[in-house]
N, C-alpha and C positions, 0 to 999 in steps of 0.2 A: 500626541501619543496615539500609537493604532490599535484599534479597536481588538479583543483576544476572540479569536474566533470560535472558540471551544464557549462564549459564554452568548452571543450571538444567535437569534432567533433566523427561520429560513429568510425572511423580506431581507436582513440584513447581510446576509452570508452573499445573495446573489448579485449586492455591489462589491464587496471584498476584492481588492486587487491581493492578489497572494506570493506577489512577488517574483511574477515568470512572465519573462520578455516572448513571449512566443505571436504576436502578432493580431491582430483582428480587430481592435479597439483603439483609440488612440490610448487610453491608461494601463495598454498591455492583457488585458482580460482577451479571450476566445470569443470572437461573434460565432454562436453558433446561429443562432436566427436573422442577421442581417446580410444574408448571401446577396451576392448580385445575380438576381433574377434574367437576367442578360447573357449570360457566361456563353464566352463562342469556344467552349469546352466541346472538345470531340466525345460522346458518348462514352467510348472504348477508355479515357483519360481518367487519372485519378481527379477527383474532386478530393483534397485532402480534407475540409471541415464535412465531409459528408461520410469518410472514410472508417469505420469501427476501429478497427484497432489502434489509429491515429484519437480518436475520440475519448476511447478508453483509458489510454494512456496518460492524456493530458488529463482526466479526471480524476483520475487516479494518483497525478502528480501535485494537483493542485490539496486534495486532502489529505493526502501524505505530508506536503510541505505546513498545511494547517497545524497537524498536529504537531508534526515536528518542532515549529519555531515554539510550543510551547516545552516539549521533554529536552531539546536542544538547551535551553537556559536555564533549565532547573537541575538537569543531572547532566548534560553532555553527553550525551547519548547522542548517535548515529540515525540515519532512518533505519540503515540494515541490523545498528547492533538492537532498536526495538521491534524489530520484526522478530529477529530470534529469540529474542527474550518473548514473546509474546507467545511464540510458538513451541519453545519450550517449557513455556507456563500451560498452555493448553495438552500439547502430547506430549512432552518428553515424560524420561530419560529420549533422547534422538540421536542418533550417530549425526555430523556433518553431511554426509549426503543425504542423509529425510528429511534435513532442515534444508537442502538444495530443492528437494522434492517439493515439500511441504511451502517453501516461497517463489519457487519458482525465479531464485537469483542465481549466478553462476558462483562455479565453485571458489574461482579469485575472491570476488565479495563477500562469500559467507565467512570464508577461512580468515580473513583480514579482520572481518568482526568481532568472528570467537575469537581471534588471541585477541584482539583488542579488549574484547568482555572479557575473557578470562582474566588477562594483568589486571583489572580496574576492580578483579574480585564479583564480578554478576555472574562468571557462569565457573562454571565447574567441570575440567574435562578428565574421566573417568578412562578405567578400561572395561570394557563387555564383560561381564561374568563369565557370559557363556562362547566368546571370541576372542579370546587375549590380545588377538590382533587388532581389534577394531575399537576404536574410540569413542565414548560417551560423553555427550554431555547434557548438563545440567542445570538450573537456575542455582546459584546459591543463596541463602536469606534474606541476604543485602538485594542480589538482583531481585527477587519475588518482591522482598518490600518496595522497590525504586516501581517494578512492574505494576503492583498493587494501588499505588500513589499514580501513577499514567492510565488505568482504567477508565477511572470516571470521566475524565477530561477527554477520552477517545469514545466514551458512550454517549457523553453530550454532545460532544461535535459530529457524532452521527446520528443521534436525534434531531440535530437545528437542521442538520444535509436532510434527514429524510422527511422532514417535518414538510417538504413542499410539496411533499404527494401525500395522494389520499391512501385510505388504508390499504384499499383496494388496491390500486396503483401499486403500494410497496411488495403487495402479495405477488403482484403481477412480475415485478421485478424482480424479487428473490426469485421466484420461476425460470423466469428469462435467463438471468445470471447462472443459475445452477444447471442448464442445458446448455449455454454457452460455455462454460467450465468443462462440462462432460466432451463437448466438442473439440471445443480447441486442444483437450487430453486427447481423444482418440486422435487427431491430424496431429499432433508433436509426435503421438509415434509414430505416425504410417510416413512425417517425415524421417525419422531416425532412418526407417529400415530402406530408407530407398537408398 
């Protein structure tokens, strides 16, 4: 039986195979530390395990799929239809595109979610009060309680994640993360306008 990772302390988390064939390991995990010291890599070359956004992504993949396999088998739920729901627990009422804005998924994905949440009864699509044109939507009870029930399991699972740095460390990195945010916003649009 495998081990739930949402209940798993950080020594434990950092063996976890999570179930992504992406290469590095023979058990499929990411060598981020066992580079070959040797590389007859041209300077100018990607080094892809050295690469940020390639880094991020896989991180981001692996505790994304963490929690998933748990809200996956208990309500069937999506990774995208929990993100929404997540985010329209936090800010909505949201129109579909602030929940574009706000995940940063494209608008196929989101759209495919909400009607998905919507028929399953979690979300609730509205019209603007004040835009007749434009579309609301919503958590409905059912989703806030499915939502409410997937909290703890994604605050422990990112306590055991962040349990392997020190406090300080975390400070440093909520830091980090929040000018990288600010960054990668400012360059998404100076790509748009180009």
């Amino acid at each position: 039986m495998t081990a739930n990772p949402a209940d798993m302390g950080p020594a434990d988390l950092k063996s976890v195979d999570f179930g992504i064939a992406h290469g590095g390991l023979p058990d499929g995990r990411l060598d981020m530390n066992g580079r070959d010291q040797k590389s007859s890599a041209a300077p100018s070359s990607l080094v892809l395990e050295d690469y940020l956004p390639y880094r991020l992504s896989v991180l981001s993949n692996l505790v994304s799929r963490a929690l998933a396999r748990l809200y996956e088998q208990r309500f069937g739920l999506t990774v995208a239809e929990w993100r929404i729901m997540a985010v329209l627990a936090r800010f909505g009422p949201l129109s579909a595109n602030a929940v574009c804005d706000r995940t940063a998924m494209d608008k196929v994905q989101v759209s495919r979610a909400v009607a998905r949440a919507v028929d399953n009864g979690l979300v609730d699509r509205g019209i603007d009060a004040l835009d007749r044109r434009r579309s609301v939507l919503t958590l409905t009870s059912k989703g806030r309680g499915i939502h409410d029930q997937i909290v703890p399991l994604a605050v422990n699972l990112q306590a055991n994640l962040l349990g392997s740095l020190s406090a300080e460390e975390n400070c440093r990195l909520n830091d980090m993360l929040t000018r990288l945010y600010s960054r990668a916003r400012e360059l998404h649009g100076a790509l748009d306008e180009e």
